[in-house]
C-alpha positions as CSV (number, residue, x, y, z in Angstrom):
1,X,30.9,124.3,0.3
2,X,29.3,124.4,4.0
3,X,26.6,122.3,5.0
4,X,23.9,124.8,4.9
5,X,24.8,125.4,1.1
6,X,24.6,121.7,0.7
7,X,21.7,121.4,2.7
8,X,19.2,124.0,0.8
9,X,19.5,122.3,-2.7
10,X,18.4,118.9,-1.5
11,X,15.1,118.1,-3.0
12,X,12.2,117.3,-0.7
13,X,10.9,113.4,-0.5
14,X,7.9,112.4,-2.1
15,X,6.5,108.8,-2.1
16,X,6.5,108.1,-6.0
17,X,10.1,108.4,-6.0
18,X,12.2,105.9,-7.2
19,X,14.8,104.2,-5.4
20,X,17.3,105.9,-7.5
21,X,15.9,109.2,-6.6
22,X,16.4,107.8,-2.8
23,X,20.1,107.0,-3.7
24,X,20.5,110.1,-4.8
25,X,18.8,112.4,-1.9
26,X,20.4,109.5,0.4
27,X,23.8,110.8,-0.9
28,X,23.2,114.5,-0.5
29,X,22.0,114.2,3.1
30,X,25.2,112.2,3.8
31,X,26.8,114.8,1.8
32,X,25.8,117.2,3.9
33,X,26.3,115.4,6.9
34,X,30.2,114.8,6.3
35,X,30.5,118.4,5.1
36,X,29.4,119.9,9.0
37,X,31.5,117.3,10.3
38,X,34.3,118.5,8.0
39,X,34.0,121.9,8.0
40,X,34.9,123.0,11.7
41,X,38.7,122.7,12.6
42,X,40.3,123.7,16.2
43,X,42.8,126.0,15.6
44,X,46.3,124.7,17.6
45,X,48.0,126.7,19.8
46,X,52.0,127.6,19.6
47,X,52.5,125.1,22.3
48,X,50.8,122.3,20.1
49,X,52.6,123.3,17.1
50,X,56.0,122.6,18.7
51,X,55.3,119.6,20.0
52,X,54.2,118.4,17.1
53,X,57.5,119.7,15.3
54,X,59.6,118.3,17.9
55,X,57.5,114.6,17.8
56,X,57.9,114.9,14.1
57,X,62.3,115.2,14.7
58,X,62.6,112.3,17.2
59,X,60.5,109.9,14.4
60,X,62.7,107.2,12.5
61,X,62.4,106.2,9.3
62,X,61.2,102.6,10.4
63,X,58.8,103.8,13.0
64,X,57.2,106.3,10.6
65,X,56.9,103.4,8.2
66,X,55.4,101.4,10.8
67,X,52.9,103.8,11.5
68,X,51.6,105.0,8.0
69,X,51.4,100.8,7.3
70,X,48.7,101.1,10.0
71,X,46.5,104.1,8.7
72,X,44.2,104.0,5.1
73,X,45.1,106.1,2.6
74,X,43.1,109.0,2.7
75,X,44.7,109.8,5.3
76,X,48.3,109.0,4.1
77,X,47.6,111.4,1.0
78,X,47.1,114.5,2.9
79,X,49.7,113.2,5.2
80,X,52.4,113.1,2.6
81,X,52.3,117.2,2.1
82,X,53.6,117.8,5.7
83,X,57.2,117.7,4.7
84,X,59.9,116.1,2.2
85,X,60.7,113.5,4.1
86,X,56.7,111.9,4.5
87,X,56.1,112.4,0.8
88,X,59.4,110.4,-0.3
89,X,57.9,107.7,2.3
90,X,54.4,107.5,1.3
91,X,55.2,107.6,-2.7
92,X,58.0,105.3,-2.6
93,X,57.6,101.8,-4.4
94,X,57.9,99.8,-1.7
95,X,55.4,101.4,0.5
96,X,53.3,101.9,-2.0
97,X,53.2,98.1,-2.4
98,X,53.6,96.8,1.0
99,X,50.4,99.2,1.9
100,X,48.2,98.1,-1.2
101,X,48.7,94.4,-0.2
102,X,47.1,94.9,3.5
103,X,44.4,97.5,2.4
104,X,41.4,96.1,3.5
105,X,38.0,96.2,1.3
106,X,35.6,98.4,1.3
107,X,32.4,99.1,-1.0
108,X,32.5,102.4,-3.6
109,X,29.0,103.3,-5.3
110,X,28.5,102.7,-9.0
111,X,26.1,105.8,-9.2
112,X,28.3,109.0,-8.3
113,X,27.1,111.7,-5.7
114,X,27.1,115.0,-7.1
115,X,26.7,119.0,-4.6
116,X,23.7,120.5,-6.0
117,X,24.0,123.0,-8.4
118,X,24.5,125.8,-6.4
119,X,25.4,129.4,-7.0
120,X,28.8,129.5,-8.3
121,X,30.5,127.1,-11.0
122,X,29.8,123.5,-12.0
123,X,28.2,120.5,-9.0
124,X,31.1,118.4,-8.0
125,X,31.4,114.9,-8.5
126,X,32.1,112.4,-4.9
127,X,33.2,109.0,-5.1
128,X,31.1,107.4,-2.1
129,X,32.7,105.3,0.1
130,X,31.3,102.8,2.7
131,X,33.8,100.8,5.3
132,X,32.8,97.3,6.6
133,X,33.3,98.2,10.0
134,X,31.4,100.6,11.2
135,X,29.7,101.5,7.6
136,X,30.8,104.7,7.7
137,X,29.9,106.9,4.9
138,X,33.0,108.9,2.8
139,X,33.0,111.3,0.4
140,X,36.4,111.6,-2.2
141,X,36.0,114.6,-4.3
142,X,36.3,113.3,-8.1
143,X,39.6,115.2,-10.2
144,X,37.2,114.2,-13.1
145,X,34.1,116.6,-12.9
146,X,32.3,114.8,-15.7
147,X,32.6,111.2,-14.3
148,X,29.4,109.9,-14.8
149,X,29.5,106.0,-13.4
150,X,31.6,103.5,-11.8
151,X,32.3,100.5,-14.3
152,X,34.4,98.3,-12.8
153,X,37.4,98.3,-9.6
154,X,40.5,96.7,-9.2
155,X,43.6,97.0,-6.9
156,X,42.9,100.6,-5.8
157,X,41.5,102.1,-9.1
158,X,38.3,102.3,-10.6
159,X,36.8,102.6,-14.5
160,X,34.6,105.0,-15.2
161,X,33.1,106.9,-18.1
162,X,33.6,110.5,-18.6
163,X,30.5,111.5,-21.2
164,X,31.6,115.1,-22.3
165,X,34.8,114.3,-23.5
166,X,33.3,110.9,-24.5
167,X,36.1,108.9,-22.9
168,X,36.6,106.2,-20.4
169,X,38.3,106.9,-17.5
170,X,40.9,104.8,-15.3
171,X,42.1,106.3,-12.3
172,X,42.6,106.2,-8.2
173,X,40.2,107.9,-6.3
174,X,42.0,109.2,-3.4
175,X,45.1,110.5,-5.4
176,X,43.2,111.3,-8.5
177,X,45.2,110.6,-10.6
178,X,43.8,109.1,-14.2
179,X,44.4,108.6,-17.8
180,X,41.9,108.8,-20.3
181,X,41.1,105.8,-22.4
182,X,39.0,105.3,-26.1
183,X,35.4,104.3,-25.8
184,X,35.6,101.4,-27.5
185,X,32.2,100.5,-29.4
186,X,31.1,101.4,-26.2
187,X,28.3,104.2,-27.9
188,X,26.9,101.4,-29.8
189,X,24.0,101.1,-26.8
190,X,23.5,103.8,-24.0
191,X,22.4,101.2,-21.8
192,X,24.8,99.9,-19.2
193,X,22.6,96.6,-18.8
194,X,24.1,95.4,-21.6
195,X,27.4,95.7,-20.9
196,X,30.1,94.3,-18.4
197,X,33.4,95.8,-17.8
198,X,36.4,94.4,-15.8
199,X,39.9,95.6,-14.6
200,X,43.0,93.4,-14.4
201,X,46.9,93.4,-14.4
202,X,48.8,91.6,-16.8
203,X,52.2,90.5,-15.2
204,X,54.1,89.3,-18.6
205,X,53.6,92.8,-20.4
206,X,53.3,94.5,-16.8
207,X,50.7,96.7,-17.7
208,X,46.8,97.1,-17.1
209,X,44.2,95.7,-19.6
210,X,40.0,96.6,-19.8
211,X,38.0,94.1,-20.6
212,X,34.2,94.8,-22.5
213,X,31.8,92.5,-23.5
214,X,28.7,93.4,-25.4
215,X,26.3,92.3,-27.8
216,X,27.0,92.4,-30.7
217,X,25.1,93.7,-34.1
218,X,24.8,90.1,-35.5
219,X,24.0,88.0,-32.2
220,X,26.2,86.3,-29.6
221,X,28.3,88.3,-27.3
222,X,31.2,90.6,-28.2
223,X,34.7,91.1,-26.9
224,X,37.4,93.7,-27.1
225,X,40.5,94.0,-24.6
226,X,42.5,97.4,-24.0
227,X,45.5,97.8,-22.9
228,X,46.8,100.8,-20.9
229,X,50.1,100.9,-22.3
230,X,49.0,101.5,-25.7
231,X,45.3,102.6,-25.6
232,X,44.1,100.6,-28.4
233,X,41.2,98.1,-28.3
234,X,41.7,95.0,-29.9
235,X,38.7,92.9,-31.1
236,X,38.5,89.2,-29.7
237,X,37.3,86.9,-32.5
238,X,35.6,84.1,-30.9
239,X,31.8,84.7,-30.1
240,X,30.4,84.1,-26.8
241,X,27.0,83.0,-27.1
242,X,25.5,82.9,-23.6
243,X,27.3,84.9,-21.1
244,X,24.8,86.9,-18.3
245,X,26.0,90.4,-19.4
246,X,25.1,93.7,-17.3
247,X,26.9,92.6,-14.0
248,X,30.8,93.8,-13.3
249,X,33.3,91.3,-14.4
250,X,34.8,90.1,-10.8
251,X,38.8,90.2,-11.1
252,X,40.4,87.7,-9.2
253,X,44.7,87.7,-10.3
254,X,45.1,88.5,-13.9
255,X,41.6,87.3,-14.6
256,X,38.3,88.7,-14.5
257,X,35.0,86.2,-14.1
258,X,31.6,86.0,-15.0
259,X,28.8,84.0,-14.8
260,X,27.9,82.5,-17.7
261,X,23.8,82.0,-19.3
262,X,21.8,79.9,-21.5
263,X,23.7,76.6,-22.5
264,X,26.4,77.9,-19.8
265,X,24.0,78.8,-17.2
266,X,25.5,76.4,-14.5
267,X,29.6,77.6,-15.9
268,X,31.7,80.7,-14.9
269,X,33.5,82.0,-18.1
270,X,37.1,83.8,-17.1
271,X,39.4,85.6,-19.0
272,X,43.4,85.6,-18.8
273,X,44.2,88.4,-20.0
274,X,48.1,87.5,-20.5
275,X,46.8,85.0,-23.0
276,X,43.3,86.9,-23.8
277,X,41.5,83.2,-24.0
278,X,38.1,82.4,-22.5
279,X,37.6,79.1,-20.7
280,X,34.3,77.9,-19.4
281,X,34.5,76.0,-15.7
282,X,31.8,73.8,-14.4
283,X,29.9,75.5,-11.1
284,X,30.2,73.0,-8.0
285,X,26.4,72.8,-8.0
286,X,23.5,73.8,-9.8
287,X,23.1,77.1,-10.1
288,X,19.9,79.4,-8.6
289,X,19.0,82.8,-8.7
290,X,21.4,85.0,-6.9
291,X,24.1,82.8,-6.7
292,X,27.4,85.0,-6.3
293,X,30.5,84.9,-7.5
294,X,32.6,86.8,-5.0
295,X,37.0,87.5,-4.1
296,X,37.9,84.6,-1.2
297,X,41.3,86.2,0.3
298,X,42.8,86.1,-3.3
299,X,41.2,83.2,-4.5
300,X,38.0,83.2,-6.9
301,X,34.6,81.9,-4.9
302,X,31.1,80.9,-6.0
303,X,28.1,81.4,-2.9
304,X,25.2,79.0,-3.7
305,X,21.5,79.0,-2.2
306,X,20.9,75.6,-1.3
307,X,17.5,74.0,0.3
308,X,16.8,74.5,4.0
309,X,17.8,78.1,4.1
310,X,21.5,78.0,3.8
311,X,24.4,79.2,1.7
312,X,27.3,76.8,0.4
313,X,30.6,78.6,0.3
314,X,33.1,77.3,-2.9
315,X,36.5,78.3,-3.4
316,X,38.4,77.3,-7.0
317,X,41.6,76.1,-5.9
318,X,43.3,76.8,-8.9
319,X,42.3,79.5,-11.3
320,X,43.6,77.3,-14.2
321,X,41.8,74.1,-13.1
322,X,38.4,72.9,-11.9
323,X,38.8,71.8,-8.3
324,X,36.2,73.0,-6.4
325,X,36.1,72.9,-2.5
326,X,33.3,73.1,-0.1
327,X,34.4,75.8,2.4
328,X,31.8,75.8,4.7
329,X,27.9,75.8,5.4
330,X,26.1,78.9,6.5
331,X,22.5,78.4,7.6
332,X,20.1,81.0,7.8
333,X,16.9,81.8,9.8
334,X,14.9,84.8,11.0
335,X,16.3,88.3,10.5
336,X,19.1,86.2,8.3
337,X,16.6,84.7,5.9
338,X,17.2,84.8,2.0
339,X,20.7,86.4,1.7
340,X,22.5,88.2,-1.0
341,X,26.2,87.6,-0.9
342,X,28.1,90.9,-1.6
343,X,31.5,90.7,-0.9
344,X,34.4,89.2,1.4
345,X,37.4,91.1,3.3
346,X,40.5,91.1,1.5
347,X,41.6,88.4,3.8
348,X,38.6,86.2,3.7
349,X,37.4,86.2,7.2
350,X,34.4,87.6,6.8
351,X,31.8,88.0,4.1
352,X,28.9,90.8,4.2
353,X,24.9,89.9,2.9
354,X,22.4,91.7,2.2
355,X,19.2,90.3,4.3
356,X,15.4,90.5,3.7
357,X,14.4,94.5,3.2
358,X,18.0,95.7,2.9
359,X,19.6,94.3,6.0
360,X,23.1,94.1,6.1
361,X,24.6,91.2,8.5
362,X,28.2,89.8,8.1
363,X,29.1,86.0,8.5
364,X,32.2,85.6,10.6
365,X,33.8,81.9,9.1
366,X,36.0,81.5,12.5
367,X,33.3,81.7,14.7
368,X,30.8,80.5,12.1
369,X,28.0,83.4,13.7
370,X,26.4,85.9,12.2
371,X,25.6,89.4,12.9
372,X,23.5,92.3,12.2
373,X,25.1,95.9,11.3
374,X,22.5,97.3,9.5
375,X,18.5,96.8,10.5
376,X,17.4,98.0,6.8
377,X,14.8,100.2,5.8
378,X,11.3,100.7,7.7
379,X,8.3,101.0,6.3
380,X,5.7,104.1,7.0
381,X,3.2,104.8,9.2
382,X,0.8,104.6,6.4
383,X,0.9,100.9,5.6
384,X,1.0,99.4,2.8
385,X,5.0,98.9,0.4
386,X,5.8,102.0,0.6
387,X,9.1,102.6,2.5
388,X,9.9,105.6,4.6
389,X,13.4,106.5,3.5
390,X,14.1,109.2,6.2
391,X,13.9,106.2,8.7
392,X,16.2,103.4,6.2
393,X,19.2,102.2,7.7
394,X,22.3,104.4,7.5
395,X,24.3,104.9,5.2
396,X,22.8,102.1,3.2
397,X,19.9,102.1,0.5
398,X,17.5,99.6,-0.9
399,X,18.9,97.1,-3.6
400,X,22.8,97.5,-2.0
401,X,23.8,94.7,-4.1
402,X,23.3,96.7,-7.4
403,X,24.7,100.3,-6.6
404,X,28.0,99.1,-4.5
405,X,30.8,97.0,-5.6
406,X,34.3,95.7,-3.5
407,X,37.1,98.3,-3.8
408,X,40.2,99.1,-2.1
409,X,41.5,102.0,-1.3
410,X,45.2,102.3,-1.9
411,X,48.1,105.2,-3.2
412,X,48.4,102.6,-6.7
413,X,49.0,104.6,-9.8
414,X,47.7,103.8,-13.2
415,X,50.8,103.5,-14.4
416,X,52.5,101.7,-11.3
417,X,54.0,98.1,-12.6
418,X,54.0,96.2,-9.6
């Protein structure tokens, strides 16, 4: 599908549209965008082609493996159909590995982008992708048409719900690969705000495991864990009574976190799931609205609001206990004002907030300065709240904080046990 095609099915903008709808016609002009960018390709020459044979011969093993360490893997999955040798490179173990650990993170939209309805077979279904860099915007054609939402992301793949066949769905979005999991007592309630899903990797039976909490029938909050291996639920028996449900669990090692509510307002409640046992830790400091938990270069951290227009950066020290260290101080004025934290880089150099208006600015901890990379959206020329989404801030949209969540993307299989 061309750009024009893509280009003729996008509704027009009118001002009682929600943001959802601007999510949406967001994604199909971006859609659109990376189709024409796509879609034209210079055709080589003889001459090209044989150099490119003969660079191809004089390449070692170790400087090939050098070289795909260095590029993401989008690109290393087309790469690996050029010939025998790249393929047995690219899907062996130990690159596999070597390349998940230094993938750097990136943010994949909850909501999925779909090609209009156009004039032969089914709309496709896009994973979105935005990088921290530059935020460019990339589109991953979904192997599942009928994906419907992004639940949860961990170590290169991402849970989502596929609603036809009435299954969940855990799979890698650049390979595409999946397996089909059991719902769960997930059709107990349609809505997604009370529910939280979370992804992690269990190193003593060496497989994956789901994690789902709900509400239950009788009160309190309800748990059931999956594992991959067999695809069977099993029910939790102890009742959580005040966990803030309708966020995505954060997984941090074999654990996934969230913050707790009510009696454990100022608590985040994890779950091994090697032993499949909740413990509630203590929160450095009171808790206030929009406190994060966020990913600190492998360990779990907790981003507080604190008075004078600053953020207070925690890190646990050990999962297991309840040290908490003070990593730094950020303090915020101006265009900075009232931040959202949304996420770190895998290593934990930087962390991205979302500003005043949908701003986007990232904190740099070594040089303790802050930047702007995106200047949000702009209102019209009419006055007033209403906000003139042709003129927004590329490729982001308003309330970034509650359509993207971390991801990495990596060549990891669902049934990889690494």
């Amino acid at each position: 599908m061309d750009a024009d095609t893509v280009r003729q099915f996008i509704p027009k903008w009118h001002k009682g549209a929600t943001w959802k709808e601007a999510l949406a016609r967001k994604q199909s002009r971006l859609m659109a965008e990376f189709f024409r960018r796509n879609s034209s390709s210079k055709p080589a020459d003889a001459q090209d082609q044989n150099t490119e044979v003969q660079i191809q011969a004089n390449l070692s093993h170790d400087l090939l493996y050098q070289i795909f360490m260095l590029l993401p893997a989008e690109s290393l999955f087309r790469l690996q159909f050029v010939c025998k040798q790249w393929f047995a490179l690219i899907n062996s173990s130990i690159f596999v590995t070597s390349h998940a650990q230094k993938s750097d993170t990136v943010l994949i939209s909850q909501q999925m982008a779909f090609c209009p309805r156009g004039s032969v077979g089914k709309p496709k279904a896009y994973f979105h992708f935005l990088s921290l860099d530059d935020l460019g915007s990339s589109f991953v054609e979904s192997s599942v048409n009928d994906l419907d939402r992004v639940l949860a992301s961990y170590g290169g793949l991402i849970l989502g719900t596929n609603l036809r066949r009435k299954r969940l769905v855990l799979m890698n979005p650049m390979t595409g690969k999946y397996v089909d999991l059991p719902l769960g007592v997930l059709l107990l309630s349609c809505k997604h705000l009370y529910k939280s899903f979370g992804i992690a990797f269990c190193s003593e039976t060496k497989t994956y495991k789901v994690v789902h909490l709900f509400y239950g029938h009788l009160g309190g909050v309800g748990c059931e864990i999956l594992s991959v291996e067999t695809r069977k639920w099993r029910r939790i028996t102890r009742c959580l009574q005040s966990v803030q449900l309708g966020e995505t669990m954060l997984s941090v090692g074999r654990s996934v976190h969230l913050l707790g509510d009510g009696d454990w307002y100022d608590c985040v409640v994890s779950l091994d799931v090697c032993d499949e046992k909740f413990v509630a830790k203590k929160l450095p400091v009171e808790r206030i609205w929009k406190d994060m938990l966020v990913e600190m270069g492998g360990d779990l951290g907790f981003v507080s609001h604190v008075k004078g227009n600053a953020l207070e950066v925690w890190i646990l020290s050990e999962l297991e206990g309840e040290c908490w260290m003070k990593k730094c101080r950020i303090d915020l004025s101006g265009d900075f004002a009232y931040c959202i934290p949304i996420c770190s880089r895998r290593d934990g150099s930087e962390m991205v907030l979302e500003c005043h208006r949908g701003r986007l600015c990232v904190y740099d901890f070594g040089r303790d300065e802050t930047r702007l990379i995106s200047s949000g959206s702009s209102s019209g020329g009419g006055g007033g709240d209403y906000f003139d989404y042709e003129k927004e801030m590329r490729p982001w949209s308003a309330m970034t904080n509650k359509i993207y969540i971390p991801h990495l993307n990596t060549l990891v299989s669902c049934g990889d046990q690494r």
